[in-house]
C-alpha positions in Angstrom: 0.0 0.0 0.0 2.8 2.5 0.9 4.3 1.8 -2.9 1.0 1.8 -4.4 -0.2 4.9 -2.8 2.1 6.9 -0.9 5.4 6.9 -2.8 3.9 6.9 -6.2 0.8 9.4 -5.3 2.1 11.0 -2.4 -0.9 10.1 -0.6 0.3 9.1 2.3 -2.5 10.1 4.8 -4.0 7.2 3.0 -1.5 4.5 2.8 -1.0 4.9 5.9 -4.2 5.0 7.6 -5.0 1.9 5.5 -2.3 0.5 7.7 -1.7 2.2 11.0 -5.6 3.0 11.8 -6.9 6.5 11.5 -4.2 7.5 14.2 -1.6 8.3 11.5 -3.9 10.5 9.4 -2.0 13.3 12.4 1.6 12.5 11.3 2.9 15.6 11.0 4.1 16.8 7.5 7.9 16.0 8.8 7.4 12.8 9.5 6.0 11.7 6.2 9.3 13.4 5.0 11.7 11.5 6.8 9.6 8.1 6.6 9.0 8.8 2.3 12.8 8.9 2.2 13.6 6.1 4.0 10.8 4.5 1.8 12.2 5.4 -1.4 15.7 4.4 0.1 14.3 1.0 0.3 12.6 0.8 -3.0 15.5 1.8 -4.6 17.3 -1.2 -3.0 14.5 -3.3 -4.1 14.3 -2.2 -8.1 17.9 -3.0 -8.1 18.1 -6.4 -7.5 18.2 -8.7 -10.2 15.2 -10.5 -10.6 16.7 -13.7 -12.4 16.9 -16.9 -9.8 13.0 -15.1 -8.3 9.9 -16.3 -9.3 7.3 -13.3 -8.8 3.5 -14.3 -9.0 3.0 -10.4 -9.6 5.3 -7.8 -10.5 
């Protein structure tokens, strides 16, 4: 959901309250900052791997 939504869309208030509860529609606009980077940080990781000796149902 956060790749679907928030990184792609930017919508985090909904990614995340479609996994935290409607709690984290309050994060605070610094906080979705910091957690989008280390989000993309990860993805980035992700995208890089080779996808060769994996067997993905859905990609």
């Amino acid at each position: 959901m956060l790749y679907l939504k928030g990184i792609s869309t930017n919508d985090f208030p909904t990614a995340l309250s479609a996994i935290l509860g409607e709690s984290a529609k309050g994060l605070s606009a610094s906080t979705i900052t910091r957690l989008k980077s280390v989000w993309q940080d990860e993805y980035n990781q992700w995208r890089r791997q080779s996808l060769r000796s994996k067997e993905y149902a859905y990609l």
